[in-house]
C-alpha positions in Angstrom: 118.7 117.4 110.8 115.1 118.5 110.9 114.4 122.1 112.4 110.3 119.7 113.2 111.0 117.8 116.0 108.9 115.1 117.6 107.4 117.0 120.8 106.4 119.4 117.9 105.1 117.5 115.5 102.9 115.5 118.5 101.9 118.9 119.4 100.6 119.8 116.2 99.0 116.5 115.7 97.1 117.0 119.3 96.1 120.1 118.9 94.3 119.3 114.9 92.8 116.4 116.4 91.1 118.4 119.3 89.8 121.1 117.1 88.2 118.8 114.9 86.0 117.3 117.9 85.6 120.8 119.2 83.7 122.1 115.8 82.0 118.4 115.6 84.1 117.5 112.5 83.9 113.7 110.8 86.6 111.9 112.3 90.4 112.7 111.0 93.2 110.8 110.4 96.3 113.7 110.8 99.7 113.4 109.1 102.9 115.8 110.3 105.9 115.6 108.0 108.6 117.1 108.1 110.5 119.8 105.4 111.9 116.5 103.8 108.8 114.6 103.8 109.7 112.1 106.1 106.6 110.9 109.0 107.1 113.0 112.3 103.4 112.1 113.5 100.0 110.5 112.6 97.3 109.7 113.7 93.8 108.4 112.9 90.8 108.7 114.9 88.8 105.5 115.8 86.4 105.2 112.7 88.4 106.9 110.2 87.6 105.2 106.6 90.7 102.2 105.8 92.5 105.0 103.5 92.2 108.1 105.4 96.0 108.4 106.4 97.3 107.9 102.9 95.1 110.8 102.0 96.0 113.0 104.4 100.1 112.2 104.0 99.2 113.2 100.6 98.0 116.5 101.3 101.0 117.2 103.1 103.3 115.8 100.1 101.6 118.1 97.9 102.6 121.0 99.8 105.9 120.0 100.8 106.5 119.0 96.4 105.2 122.2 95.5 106.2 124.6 97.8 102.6 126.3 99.0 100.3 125.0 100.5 97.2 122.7 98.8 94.9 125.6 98.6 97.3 127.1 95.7 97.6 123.6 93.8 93.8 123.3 94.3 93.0 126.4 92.5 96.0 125.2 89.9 94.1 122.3 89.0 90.7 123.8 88.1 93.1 126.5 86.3 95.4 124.2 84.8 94.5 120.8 85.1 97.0 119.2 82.7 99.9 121.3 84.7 98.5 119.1 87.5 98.4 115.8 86.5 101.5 115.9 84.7 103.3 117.4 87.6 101.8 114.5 90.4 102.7 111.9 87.6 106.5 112.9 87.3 106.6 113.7 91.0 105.5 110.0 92.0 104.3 109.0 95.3 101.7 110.1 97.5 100.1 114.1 95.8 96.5 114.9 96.8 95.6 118.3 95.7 93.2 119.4 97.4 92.6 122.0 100.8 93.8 120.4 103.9 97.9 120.1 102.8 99.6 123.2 104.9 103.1 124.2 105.1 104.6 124.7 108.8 107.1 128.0 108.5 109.1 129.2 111.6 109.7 132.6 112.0 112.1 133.0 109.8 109.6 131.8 107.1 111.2 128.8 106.4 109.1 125.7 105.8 109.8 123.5 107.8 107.5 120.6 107.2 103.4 120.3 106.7 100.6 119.1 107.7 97.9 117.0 105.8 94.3 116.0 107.3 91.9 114.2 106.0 88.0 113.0 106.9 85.7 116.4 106.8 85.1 118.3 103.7 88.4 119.8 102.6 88.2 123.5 103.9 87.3 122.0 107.3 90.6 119.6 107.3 92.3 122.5 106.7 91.4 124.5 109.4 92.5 121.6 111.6 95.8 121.5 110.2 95.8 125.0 110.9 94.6 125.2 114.1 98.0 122.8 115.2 100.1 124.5 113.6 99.5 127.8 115.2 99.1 125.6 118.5 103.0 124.7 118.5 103.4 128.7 117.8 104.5 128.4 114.1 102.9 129.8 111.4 100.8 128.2 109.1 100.6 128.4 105.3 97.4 126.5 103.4 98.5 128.7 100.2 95.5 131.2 98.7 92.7 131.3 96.7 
């Protein structure tokens, strides 16, 4: 059973949402999975472009199939491009690697799901993800530089 539940994952989802209209962000379309990558939450703001969400559950994907979050892989691909490709083709699925894919951890530093957001620039989606995650009191992971 998931350690994410739903009042958790809705939190998180809230609380990205509201932070992107409190620094004036584009609109967002937020994704919450959980540590096996199935949905918890979404949601997509009125005037989000048609494939928005599938970018943003993407995101998250990538962190969960990697294990850090998409600041790491983005950094990996400029590094290591072919590493990259090769690894989203034989992973399958949904794999954006870019900023905005963050890992949820409890306390015991677990990963417990992650959160993908997509709609601003890519630093700016992921300080929305952040900013819900450390809303629900977890900690957030967006990998480094």
């Amino acid at each position: 059973m998931s350690q994410l539940n739903l009042d958790t994952a809705n939190k998180i989802l809230a609380a990205a949402l509201a932070e992107g209209r409190a620094k004036k962000l584009k609109v967002l379309a937020v994704a919450v999975l959980d540590e096996r990558g199935a949905l918890k939450a979404f949601a997509a703001e009125d005037g989000t472009s048609l494939k928005r969400g599938e970018i943003a559950m993407g995101k998250a994907m990538a962190a969960l199939d990697f294990g850090v979050g998409t600041r790491s892989i983005d950094k990996m691909a400029k590094e290591r491009g072919y590493f990259v490709t090769s690894a989203a083709a034989s992973i399958g699925g949904p794999f954006i690697p870019v900023q905005g894919g963050v890992l949820i951890k409890n306390d015991a530093g677990d990963i417990i799901g992650a959160v993908g957001v997509s709609g601003d620039v890519s630093n700016n989606d992921e300080t929305a993800a952040m900013a819900g995650i450390k809303a629900a009191g977890l900690t957030a992971d967006p990998g480094s530089d």
